[in-house]
Each structure stands twice: as C-alpha cells, then as structure tokens.
Steps between C-alpha positions, in 0.01 A plus 500: 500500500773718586656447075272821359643782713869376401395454123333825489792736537726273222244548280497908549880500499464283168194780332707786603798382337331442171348850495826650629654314170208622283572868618881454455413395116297785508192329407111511564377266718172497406540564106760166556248241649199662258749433210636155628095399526419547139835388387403181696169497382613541122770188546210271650248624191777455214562138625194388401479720199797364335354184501733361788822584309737569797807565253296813414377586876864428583594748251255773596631458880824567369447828302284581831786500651664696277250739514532508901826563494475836235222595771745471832765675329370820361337538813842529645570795258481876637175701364731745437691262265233425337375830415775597327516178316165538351596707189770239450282208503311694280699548263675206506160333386406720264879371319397159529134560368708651214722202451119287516416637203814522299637181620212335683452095519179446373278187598070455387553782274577768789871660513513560886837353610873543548678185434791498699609127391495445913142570547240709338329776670255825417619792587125629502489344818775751635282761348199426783706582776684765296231732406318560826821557666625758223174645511502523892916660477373737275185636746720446767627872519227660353166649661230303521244443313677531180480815250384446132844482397617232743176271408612529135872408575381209689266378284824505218649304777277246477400508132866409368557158674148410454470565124798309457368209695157495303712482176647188617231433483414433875155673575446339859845649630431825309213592697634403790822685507309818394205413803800523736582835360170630513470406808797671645333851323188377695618479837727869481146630479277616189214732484180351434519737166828353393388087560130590296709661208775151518161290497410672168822543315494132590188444347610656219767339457375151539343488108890593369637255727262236314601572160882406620457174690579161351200279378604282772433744784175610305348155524593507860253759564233398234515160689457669884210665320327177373789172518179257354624665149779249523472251756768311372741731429514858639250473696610145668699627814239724609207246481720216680610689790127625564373146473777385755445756722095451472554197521684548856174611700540625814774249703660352126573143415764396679918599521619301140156369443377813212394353176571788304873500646607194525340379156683803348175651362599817672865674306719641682401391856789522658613886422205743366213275567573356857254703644258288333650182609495663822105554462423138384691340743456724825189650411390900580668469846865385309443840327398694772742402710788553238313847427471585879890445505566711213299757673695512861825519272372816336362622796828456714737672181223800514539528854922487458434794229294718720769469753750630311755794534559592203312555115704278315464222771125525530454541153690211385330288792152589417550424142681180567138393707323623259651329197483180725151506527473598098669160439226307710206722358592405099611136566149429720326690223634334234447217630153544644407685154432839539815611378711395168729237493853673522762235615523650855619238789350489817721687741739260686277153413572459142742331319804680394837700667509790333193707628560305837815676522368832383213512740733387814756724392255806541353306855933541522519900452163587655629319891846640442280870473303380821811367670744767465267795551658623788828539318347665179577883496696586203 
C-alpha cells in the first residue's frame, strides 16, 4: 500500500524532465503531442490503405522521420536568423523554379522537378515556406495595415513563384503557395474596401484564368460540377471515394475490412484519397476525430501567433496555421466532393515525403518563433 506515494514523485521527476528537454529544444509542448497524434493516427490509417504493404509503411515511417528531424532543427534556429534568411530562401527558389523550367525532369506530362541524379526534388515545395516568410520580412518594418503600394509589391511577391509553378504545370501547389501569400496580406490587416475590391478583381479574373488552363484541369472542374459525365474516366475518383465514404455510415466497416480499399476500386487510397479510406473504414467518427485533431493543431499555432513579439513572427505563424488548415479544407473537399479534384495530400496522413517535410518544416520555424520569443529584439 505504501508503493504509490514512492512511485508518484519518480514519475514527476520523470514529466518534468521531458518538458524541461522539450523547452531546451525549444519546442511546443502542446503543438508536439497534437502533431505526434495525427502523425500516429495517419501511420495506423495508411497501413491498411496500402493494402498491408509494410515495405511501403516502413518507408513512410522513414521519411517521417526525416521530416521530424527538419522540424527539431529549424526550431533550434534564432527568429532573428530566420528573418533575414527569408529573402534568401526566396530567391534561392525562385533560381531553382527557373532551372524547373529550363532544365526540369518531366514525368505524366508535367515538368516539375530537379533531377539531381541522387534524388529528385521540387523546388516549389521550398516556395510554400518561402513566400509567406518573404512576404512577412517585407511587412516586417513597415506600418501596419499595408499602403496601396505595399499590397501591390506583395502581391508581385507572390505572383512570380506562383505563375511559374502553374506553368509547370502544377495547379494544386500554385494555389496553394499564392493562399499562403494572401494570407500573410490578410492577417497585416485590410480594409473591408480593399478585401471587396480583391473579391472582384478575382472574379474577374477567374474567366481569363479559364481560357489558360490545360484541358486536363478543365475536366477537373467540369467533373466536380457533374462527375456522372464520365464515370469511368474523369469522373471515376470522385464517384469512388463518395461511394466508400457513403458507404462508411456512421462507425465504418472495420480497420482493413473497406471494400472500396482493399479491392482497389478506390485510386489513390493511400495519398490524396485516404480520407476516404478513412471514412469507409472508421466511419464519420474516423473523420471527425482526424478533423477534431486538425482543428486543436490550428487552434494551438493561432494561439502561438497571437502571442507573438514581433510582425514578422506573428505573421509568418498565423499564415503557417492558416495554410495548415487550407491543406485539410481542399483534400476533405476533394475528397468529400464539393471541391475539384487537385492532387492535394492530406496533411501529415498521406503517402509521400516531400509535403511531409514541407509542412513539418513550417511546424519547425513557427515553435522556434514561439520558443525563442524572449530573445527576439533585433
């Protein structure tokens, strides 16, 4: 009877030596165990949705990994390092988006890559952490909200990368390299005059941006608008991952046990369309719960950003949530149908190491702005 009281304090000394470390690495507590949950959650869901190929799960553990380790160390970097190493990232992408399309590797008709014999990368992927942060170092010694002429040299911030990613051409990544952007010029604060007259120069310019896209990426959005046109061909991912997540109900079929999945009716189950394995296995409540994480992650980021001591730290922080949650939003969509299909992975559970990397990369920069701020005053 007398074992508790002696166990008790070991167990403090052991919880406040693991937040001590976490401070000392100068991460989040918080954002770490919401991020470790859906990075748990994803690993458990991809098992099943690769069809029980654990050279493949073994593989995605390792880029996780990877991906991990790009987080812990940026978030050992000063803010104030980081600043001034946001026009230089910049730049440095806007070079290898250059190089993309002079000397690009192309694969399925798109030139997006570098080939670098080693390994292959896309340097638009640079360009999603890039942007917001050049965006944020240029606002960062300005007044706030912006003047007329700083909105238009942002928005030329944003519009060179992201043309040249769309000419890849790489739509998806496009959009959301310029939403990051945007949403940097959101959160420095915009009249209500200024946001009605971007809603209809966008609206305008929606009809020209038609006239330019591939027929490809035009029967992506004919299709959201009616996929029965072609229910065996463009139209065939869309109508498969609503049947498997219909199909799901409320609790789902059963971990491994979704028809759609494991028969392979469903394409692409285990990166853009896992949601919907996720649905026809686990039901609404698999969703919601993976939603309901995604939600306390975004939540906890926005909180970081308010906290903030500086522009350029809050600004890159609450675009970095933000852009997070834009992720989740299309992918869900897309796969729920009530957005287009546009080859967007679902944040941290899909497939794949080069948005994984990306996205913990940012989680990287946005808890080294959170755990430095009492050093940041230059």
């Amino acid at each position: 009877m007398n074992i508790t009281p002696e166990i008790q304090p070991v167990r403090r000394k052991r919880m406040s030596a693991n937040a001590s470390l976490v401070r000392r690495l100068h991460m989040d507590g918080p954002l770490l165990s919401l991020l470790t949950a859906v990075i748990l959650y994803g690993l458990f869901i991809l098992y099943s949705a690769t069809g029980e190929n654990f050279g493949q799960w073994v593989s995605q553990v390792g880029r996780l990994g990877l991906a991990l380790a790009a987080m812990v160390a940026l978030a050992q970097v000063p803010p104030a390092w980081l600043r001034r190493a946001s026009p230089i990232l910049y730049g440095v992408g806007l070079v290898l988006l250059l190089l993309v399309a002079i000397h690009g590797s192309t694969s399925n008709g798109a030139q997006r890559w570098l080939d670098l014999k080693v390994f292959r990368f896309q340097p638009s992927e640079i360009m999603k952490l890039a942007v917001p942060m050049m965006c944020a170092w240029y606002l960062h010694s300005r007044p706030l909200p912006p003047s007329i002429r700083d909105i238009g040299i942002i928005l030329a911030i944003i519009a060179v990368p992201s043309a040249l990613i769309a000419k890849q051409p790489d739509l998806g990544t496009a959009l959301l390299v310029a939403s990051a952007g945007i949403l940097v010029l959101f959160l420095a604060g915009l009249s209500n005059l200024v946001i009605t007259l971007g809603l209809a120069a966008f609206g305008a310019i929606v009809p020209v941006a038609w006239h330019f896209m591939h027929d490809y990426q035009k029967q992506r959005v004919l299709m959201f608008l009616d996929p029965a046109q072609d229910p065996l061909g463009a139209g065939y991912h869309s109508i498969q991952s609503q049947i498997a997540i219909g199909s799901g109900g409320m609790f789902g079929k059963g971990w491994m046990h979704g028809s759609q999945a494991q028969l392979e009716f469903l394409p692409e189950r285990s990166t853009d369309f896992i949601f919907a394995v996720i649905g026809e296995e686990l039901g609404l409540l698999g969703q919601s719960l993976l939603i309901l994480l995604y939600l306390a992650v975004i939540g906890r980021s926005l909180f970081v950003s308010a906290s903030a001591q500086t522009t350029y730290a809050r600004l890159v922080c609450g675009s970095f949530a933000l852009t997070f949650f834009v992720y989740a939003f299309v992918n869900t969509g897309m796969v729920s149908g009530i957005l287009p299909v546009v080859g967007v992975p679902l944040p941290l559970v899909s497939y794949g190491g080069t948005a994984m990397v990306t996205l913990l990369a940012s989680f990287g920069i946005l808890m080294s702005l959170n755990g430095h701020r009492r050093l940041v005053g230059s």
